[in-house]
N, C-alpha and C positions, 0 to 999 in steps of 0.2 A: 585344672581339674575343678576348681572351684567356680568357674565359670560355666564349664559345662552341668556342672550337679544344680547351678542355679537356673539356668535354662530348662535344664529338665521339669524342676519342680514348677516353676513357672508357667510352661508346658501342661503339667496336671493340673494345675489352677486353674487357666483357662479353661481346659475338653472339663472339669467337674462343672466349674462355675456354670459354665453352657448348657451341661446335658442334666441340669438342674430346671431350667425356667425356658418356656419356649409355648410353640403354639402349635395343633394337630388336628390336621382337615381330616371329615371319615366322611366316609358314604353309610348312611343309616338306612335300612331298609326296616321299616314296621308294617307287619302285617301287608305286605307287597308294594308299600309305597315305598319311593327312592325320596331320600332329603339327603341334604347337607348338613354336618352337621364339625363345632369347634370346642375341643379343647381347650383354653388359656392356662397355663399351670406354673405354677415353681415347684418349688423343695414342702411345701406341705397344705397347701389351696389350689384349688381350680373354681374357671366354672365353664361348663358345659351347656351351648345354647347350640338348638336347630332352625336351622335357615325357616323361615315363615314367607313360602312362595304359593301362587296361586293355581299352582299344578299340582301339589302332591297335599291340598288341604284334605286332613282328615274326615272321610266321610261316612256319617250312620246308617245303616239299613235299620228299616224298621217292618218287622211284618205283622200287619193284624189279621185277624181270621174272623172274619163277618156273615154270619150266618154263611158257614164251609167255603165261603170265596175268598181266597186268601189275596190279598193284597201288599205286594213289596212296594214300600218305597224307599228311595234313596236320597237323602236330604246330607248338603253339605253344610253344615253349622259353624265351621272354621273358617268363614271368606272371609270377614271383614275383621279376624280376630286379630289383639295387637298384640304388636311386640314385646314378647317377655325379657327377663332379666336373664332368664335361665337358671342353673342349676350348681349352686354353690355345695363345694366339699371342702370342709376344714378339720383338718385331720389333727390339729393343736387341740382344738375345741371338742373334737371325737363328734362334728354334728353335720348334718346335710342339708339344705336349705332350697327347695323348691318353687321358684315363680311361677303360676298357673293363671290365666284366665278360662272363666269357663263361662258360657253362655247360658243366657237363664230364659231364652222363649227360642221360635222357634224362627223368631226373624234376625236373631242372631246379632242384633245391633245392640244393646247394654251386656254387659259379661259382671260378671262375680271376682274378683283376685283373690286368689288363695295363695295361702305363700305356708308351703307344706315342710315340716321340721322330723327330721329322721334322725337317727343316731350312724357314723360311720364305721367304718374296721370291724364290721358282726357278722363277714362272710368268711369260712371254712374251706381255704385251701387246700387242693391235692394238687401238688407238682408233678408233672408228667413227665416222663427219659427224651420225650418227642423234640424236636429242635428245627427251624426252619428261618428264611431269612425273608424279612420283610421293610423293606426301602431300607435297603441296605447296614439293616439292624438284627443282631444274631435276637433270635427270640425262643422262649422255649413254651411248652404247652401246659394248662392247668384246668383243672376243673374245680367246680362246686355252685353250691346251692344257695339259692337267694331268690326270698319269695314266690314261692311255689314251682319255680323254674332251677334245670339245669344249665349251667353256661359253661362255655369251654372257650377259654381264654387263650393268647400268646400275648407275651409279656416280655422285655427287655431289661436284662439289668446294665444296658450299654445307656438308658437313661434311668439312673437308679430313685424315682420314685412312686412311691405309692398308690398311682393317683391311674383315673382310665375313664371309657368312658359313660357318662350318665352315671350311676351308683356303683359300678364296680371299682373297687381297690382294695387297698389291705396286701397285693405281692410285691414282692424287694423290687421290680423294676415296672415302668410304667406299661400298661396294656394298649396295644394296637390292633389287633382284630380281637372280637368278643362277639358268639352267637348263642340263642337258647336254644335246647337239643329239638326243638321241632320248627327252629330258623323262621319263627316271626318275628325277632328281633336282632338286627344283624349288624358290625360295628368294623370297617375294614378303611384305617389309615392309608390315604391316598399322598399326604403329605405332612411334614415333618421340618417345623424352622425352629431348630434351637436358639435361645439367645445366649449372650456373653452375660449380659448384664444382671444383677438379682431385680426384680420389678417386683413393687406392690403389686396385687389387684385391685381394681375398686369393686368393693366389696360394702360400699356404704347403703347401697339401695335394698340390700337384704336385712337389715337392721330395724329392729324397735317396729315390729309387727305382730299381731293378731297370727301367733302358730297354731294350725291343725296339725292331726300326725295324719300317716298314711291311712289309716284305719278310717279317720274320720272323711279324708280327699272320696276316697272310694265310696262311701255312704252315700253322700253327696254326689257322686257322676251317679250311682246307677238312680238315688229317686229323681235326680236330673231327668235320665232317661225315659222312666217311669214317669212322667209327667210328659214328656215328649210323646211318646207313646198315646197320654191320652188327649192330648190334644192333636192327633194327629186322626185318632179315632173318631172322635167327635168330627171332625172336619167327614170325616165319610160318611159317617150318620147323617150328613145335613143335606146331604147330596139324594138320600133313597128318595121314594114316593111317599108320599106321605099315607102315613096310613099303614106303612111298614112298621114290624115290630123287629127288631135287631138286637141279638146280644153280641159283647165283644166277649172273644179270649187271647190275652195276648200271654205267649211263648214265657219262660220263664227268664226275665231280664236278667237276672245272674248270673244265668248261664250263659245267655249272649252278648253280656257286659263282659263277661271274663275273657270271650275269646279277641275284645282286642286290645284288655289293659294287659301292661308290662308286671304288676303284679299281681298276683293273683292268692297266696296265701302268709299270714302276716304271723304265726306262730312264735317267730324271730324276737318279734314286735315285746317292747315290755314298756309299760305304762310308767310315766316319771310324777 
């Protein structure tokens, strides 16, 4: 009897120890591009990075309107962008930790690092009765609210932590599909390798840096783009005949910055 009651417990040690630390492929769709994108996680950090390929680089439309001729253009700013650290959540610390480069002309070759600092566990969970299975993990359904979006989550307490992907967490078991209720950002676990073993992260390259908050990240992309915009204007002015007199108007960037950042309203948000 004693034998078997040891096995058993030994048994549970193992499947916790395991369904503790492990690693999770998802297919990310933003704003209709396909990426790859990985989880690495234990019992209370992750960090969350997307594959950086030369198919699905993020690209800007810009339209100017030039004496009523309107002109689209389509400039990719993300080719030659490098590789980030990604997206660190530490749920000890209660904070989130964002690797960013971001381009400062429009030739795309020097970038800016921003390394963007949020608070974690400040989204308001509604557990849903819904239930369904996903790579062969019972999961059940949730919602709530996180920066000016709805997202509707499936979550497992068969790996019971916190943690999911990009900024979602805060429910009793880990999230493997997460989309916003108008699915331009989209989060669907394709693969799932638990480990045995508890593992650090390295975690040191986030460390002893110059933080922004998210308030300040977003200021910075749109006069980013705002600044794109007018050099990209000026480039068409230089083109007329001379002799032409041309005014620019361009669209209100805010509005068209918003439809392809992930957040959009910071209310949440409380200054430290």
């Amino acid at each position: 009897m004693k034998i078997y009651l040891f096995f058993l417990l030994f048994t549970f040690s193992i499947v916790f120890s395991q369904s503790q630390n492990g690693v999770v492929t998802y297919t990310f769709f933003a704003n209709g591009a396909k990426k790859e994108a990985k989880l690495i996680f234990n019992s209370s950090e992750s960090v969350f990075t997307i594959k950086n390929d030369l198919i699905n680089k993020k690209k800007v439309e810009v339209i100017a309107d030039e004496e009523k001729s309107q002109i689209n253009t389509t400039i990719n700013l993300w080719k030659d962008i490098p590789d980030n650290l990604g997206l660190l959540t530490d749920l000890k610390n209660n904070c989130i930790i964002d690797h960013k480069f971001l381009p400062i002309d429009l030739a795309a070759i020097k970038f800016d690092t921003l390394f963007v600092k949020d608070t974690a566990r400040i989204i308001s969970w509604e557990l849903l009765n819904e239930t369904k299975n996903i790579n062969s993990f019972n999961c059940q359904k949730a919602r709530g609210n996180f920066r000016g979006r709805t997202y509707i989550v499936w979550f497992t307490n068969e790996i019971p932590v916190s943690l999911g992907p990009w900024k979602l967490n805060g429910l009793p078991g880990l999230i493997l599909e997460a989309a916003d209720s108008l699915n331009q950002f989209q989060y669907f676990a394709e693969k799932i390798e638990l480990q045995m073993e508890i593992k650090a992260l390295d975690v040191k390259g986030f460390s002893n840096h110059n933080y922004i908050s998210p308030i300040e990240e977003k200021k910075i992309f749109v006069t980013f783009i705002e600044l794109m915009f007018e050099e990209i204007s000026t480039k068409i002015k230089s083109t007329m005949p001379r002799g032409v007199v041309s005014t620019s108007r361009k669209t209100s960037s805010k509005i068209e910055v918003e439809k392809i950042l992930i957040e959009i309203n910071f209310d949440d948000f409380k200054q430290k």
